[in-house]
N, C-alpha and C positions, 0 to 999 in steps of 0.2 A: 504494500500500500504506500501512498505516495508520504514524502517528508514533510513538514510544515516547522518553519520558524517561528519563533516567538512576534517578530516582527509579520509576519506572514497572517498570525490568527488576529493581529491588533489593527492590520490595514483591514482586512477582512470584516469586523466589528465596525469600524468606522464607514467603512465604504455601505453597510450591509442595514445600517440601524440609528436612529436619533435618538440624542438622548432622552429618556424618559422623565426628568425633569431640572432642575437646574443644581447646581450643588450646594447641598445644605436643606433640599427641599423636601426630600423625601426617601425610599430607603428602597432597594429592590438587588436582590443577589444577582451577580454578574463572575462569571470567571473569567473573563476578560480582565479585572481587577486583580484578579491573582497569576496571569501570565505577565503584567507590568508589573505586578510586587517581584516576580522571579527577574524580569530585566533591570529591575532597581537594582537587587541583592547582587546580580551576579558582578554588573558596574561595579558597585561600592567595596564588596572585596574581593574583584580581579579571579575568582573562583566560577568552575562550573556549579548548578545547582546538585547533579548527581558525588561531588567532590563535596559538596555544604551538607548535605544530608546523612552523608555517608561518615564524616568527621565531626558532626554536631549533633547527629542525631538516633543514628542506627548503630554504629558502636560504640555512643558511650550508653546505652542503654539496652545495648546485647539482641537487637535488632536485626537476626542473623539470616533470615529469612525474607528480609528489604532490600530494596534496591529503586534506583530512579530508571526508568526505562526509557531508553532513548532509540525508538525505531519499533520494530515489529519484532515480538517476542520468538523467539527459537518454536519450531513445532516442538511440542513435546514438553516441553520446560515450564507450562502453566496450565491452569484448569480452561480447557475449554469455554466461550463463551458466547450465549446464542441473543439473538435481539431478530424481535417481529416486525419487518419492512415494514413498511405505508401498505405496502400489496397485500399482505396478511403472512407471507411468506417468513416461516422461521429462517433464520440466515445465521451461519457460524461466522461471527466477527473477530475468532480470536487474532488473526491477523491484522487486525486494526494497529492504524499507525499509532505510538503510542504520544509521537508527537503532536499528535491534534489536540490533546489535555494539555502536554506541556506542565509549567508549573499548578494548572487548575487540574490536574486529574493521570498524573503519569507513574505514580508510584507502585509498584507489586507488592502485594506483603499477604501474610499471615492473620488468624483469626488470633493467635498466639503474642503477635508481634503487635499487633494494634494494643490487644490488650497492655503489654508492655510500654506501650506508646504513650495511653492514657499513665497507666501508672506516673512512666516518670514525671509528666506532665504537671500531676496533680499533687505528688507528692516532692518535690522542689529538684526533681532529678536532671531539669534540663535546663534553668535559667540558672547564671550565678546571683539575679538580683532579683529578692520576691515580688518587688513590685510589677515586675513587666506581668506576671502570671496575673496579678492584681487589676492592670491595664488589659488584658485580654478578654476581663473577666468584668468590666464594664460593660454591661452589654443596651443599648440600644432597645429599649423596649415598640414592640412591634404591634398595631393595630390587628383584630381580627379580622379587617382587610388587606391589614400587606402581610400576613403569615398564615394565614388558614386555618388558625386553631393548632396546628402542628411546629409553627417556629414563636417559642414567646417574646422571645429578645436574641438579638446578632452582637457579638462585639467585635475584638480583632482577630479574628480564623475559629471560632467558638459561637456556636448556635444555643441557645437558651429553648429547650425543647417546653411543648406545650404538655402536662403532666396531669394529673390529677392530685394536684398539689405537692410531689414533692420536686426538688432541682432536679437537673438533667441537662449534662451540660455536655457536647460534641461536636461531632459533625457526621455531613454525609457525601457521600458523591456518585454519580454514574457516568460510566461511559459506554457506549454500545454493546450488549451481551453483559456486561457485569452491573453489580451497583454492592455499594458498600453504606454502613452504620455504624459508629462507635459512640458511647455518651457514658458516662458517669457520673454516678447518684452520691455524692459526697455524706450523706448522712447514714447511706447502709453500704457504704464503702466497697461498693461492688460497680465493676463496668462491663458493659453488655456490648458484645460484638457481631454485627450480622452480615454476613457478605452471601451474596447470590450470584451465581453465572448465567442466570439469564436477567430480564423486564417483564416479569410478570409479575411483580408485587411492587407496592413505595411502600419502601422500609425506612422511610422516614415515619413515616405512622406509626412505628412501634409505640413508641414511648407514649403517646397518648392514651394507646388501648393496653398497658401495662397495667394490669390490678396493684396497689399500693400492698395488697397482702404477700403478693410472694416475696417483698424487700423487707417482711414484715412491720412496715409500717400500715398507719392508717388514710385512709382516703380524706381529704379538704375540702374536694371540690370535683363536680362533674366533669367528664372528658371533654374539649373545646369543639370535637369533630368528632362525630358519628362513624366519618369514615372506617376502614378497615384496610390492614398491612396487603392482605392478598382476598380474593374476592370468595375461597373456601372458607374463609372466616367465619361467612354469612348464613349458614349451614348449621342447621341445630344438631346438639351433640346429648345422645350419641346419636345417630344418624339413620334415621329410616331404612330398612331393608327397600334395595329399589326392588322397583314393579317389573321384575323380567318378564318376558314372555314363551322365555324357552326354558328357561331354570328348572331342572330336575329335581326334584324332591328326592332325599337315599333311601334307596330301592334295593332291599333285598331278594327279592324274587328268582332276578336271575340264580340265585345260587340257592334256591330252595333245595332243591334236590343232591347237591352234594354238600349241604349242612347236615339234612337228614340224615346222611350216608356216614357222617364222622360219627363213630361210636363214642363213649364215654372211655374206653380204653385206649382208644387212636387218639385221641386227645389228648390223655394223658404223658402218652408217649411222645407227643410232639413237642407238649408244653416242656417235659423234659429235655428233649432235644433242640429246642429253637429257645426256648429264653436265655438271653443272654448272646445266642449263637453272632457271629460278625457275617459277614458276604460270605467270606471265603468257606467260613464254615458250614452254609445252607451249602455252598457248592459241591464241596467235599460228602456232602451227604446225597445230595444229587448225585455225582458220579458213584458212589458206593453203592447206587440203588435204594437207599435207606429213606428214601423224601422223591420225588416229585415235584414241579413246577406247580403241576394241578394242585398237587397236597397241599402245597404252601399256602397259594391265594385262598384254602377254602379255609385253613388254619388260619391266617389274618381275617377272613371277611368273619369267622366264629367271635373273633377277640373283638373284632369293632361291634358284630350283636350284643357282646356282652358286656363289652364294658363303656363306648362311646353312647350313654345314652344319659337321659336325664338333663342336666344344665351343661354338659360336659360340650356333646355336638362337634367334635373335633372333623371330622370326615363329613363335607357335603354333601359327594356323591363318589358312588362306586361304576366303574366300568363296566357295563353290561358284557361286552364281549370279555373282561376276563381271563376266564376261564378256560374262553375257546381259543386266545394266544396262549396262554400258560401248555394248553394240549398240544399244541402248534410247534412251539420248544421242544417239551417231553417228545415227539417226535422227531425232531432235527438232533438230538441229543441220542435219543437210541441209533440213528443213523452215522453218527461218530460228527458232526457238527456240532464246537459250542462255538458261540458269537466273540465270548469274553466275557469277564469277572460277573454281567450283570446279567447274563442267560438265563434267564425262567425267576428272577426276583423281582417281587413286585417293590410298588413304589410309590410315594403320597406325594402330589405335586400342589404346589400352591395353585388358587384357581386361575391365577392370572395370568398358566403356562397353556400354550396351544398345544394340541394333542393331535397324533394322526388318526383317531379315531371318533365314538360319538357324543364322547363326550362335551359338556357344556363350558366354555372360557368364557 
């Protein structure tokens, strides 16, 4: 993807946009303001930004998993990142140039290293003078028309999140396929970090729809915004059995006839032979002649009559055909055919696995 200079996104901005109001008149997040704080800094001490971050910020605070990204990240070397075109079209942007952020949005890091990020922050690790923390922490109090219920006050790189009364103080950012969240609660001295690879939620909503109880503190005040972080939020829990139309109910029937057929003595003997048994060992009894492919499934399908029942419901549904693969095996098997380790053993698949057969996904 193509390169972009600092200078490049700030002509861009100018040529592209007017200003919104005059200075001093009103307040509106811009990262345009943070690619000129990056061409400030990097003037003033003759450093590149990824040299400033890396010597002021990432190792003195063990930051080991940061870095400033300059260009398009190595395949391979970071999480995947998808974002929804205008078309509707999911699109892998992890090749995105990293310099279109620049100093508004170029950074790679950790869910591990943010955290560490906030810590030193909050805890005196990265100023030598308390005051600047104090100056950052000024924050600009913001109408419920220039913050949305979700930003309560902006100061210098520090968002004053909108709470149900208690502080919460971070930041956020997005750039194509990812977006990031970090904030810290100074009175139950915990920081929350959330990063996603795709644009399907604003996790800047967190902190609004945070209950006050699990910081165990008490609530003050109502959430500002209704809103929600991602739109399954909105989904009552726990969650309705959907209305299938094809959804099998578990049906024992197919194996009526060789349930009937397991004695109280074959039973016995199985239960002594297979509990505990591993793969190998169902196998080893299959080639001894000792078990059956068929035996097996009808010795599991007993164990789920008898004991998956009641609130327990572990097993949805069962394979009608079964049986008549398990026969299928036990056939290729007397004929000197095994497939491999997993020849005539059955198997419990989550339901959200497709199957070559008639069963329900």
């Amino acid at each position: 993807a193509r390169g972009y200079t600092p200078q490049d996104l700030v002509a861009y901005a100018i040529a592209n946009g007017a200003p919104d109001f005059a200075p001093g008149e009103g307040w509106h997040y811009s990262s345009t303001n943070f690619i000129l704080l990056g061409m400030v800094v990097e003037a003033a001490t003759g450093q590149s930004l990824a040299e400033l971050y890396q010597a002021r910020i990432f190792d003195p605070l063990g930051m080991t998993s940061s870095s400033y990204l300059e260009g398009s990240p190595q395949p391979g070397a970071h999480v995947d990142g998808y974002y929804t075109i205008p078309s509707g079209v999911l699109t892998d942007m992890t090749a995105w140039n990293a310099t279109q952020g620049g100093a508004a949005g170029a950074i790679v890091s950790t869910a591990e290293d943010m955290a560490r990020f906030a810590d030193g922050l909050f805890n005196g690790k990265l100023f030598e003078n308390d005051a600047t923390l104090q100056e950052m922490l000024a924050f600009r109090e913001l109408t419920l028309g220039e913050g949305g219920g979700v930003i309560a006050g902006y100061g210098l790189g520090l968002i004053a999140f909108g709470t149900q009364g208690f502080d919460a103080f971070g930041h956020a950012g997005q750039t194509p396929g990812f977006q990031s969240l970090w904030f810290r609660v100074p009175e139950a001295e915990t920081t929350f970090v959330l990063l996603t690879n795709s644009g399907s939620c604003r996790v800047m909503l967190l902190p609004s729809n945070l209950p006050p109880a699990i910081l165990g503190l008490e609530p003050t005040v109502a959430a500002a915004t209704e809103a929600k972080p991602c739109a399954y939020t909105d989904l009552p829990f726990p969650r309705p059995e959907p209305a299938y139309t094809a959804k099998r109910v578990r049906d024992l029937s197919p194996f009526a006839d060789a349930l009937a057929g397991l004695t109280d003595a074959r039973r016995a003997e199985l239960d002594a032979l297979l509990a505990g048994a591993t793969v190998l060992d169902m196998q080893a009894a299959m080639a001894g002649g000792a078990l059956s492919a068929e035996e097996l499934v009808t010795w599991y399908v007993d164990r789920i009559a008898r004991y998956d029942v009641d609130k327990l419901n572990a097993v949805m549904e069962l394979n009608p055909q079964a049986l008549e693969i398990a026969r299928q095996l036990d056939a290729e098997r007397a004929a000197g055919s095994v497939r491999g380790n997993l020849h005539g053993i059955p198997v419990l698949l989550k339901d959200n696995i497709a199957t070559g057969d008639g069963m329900h996904t």
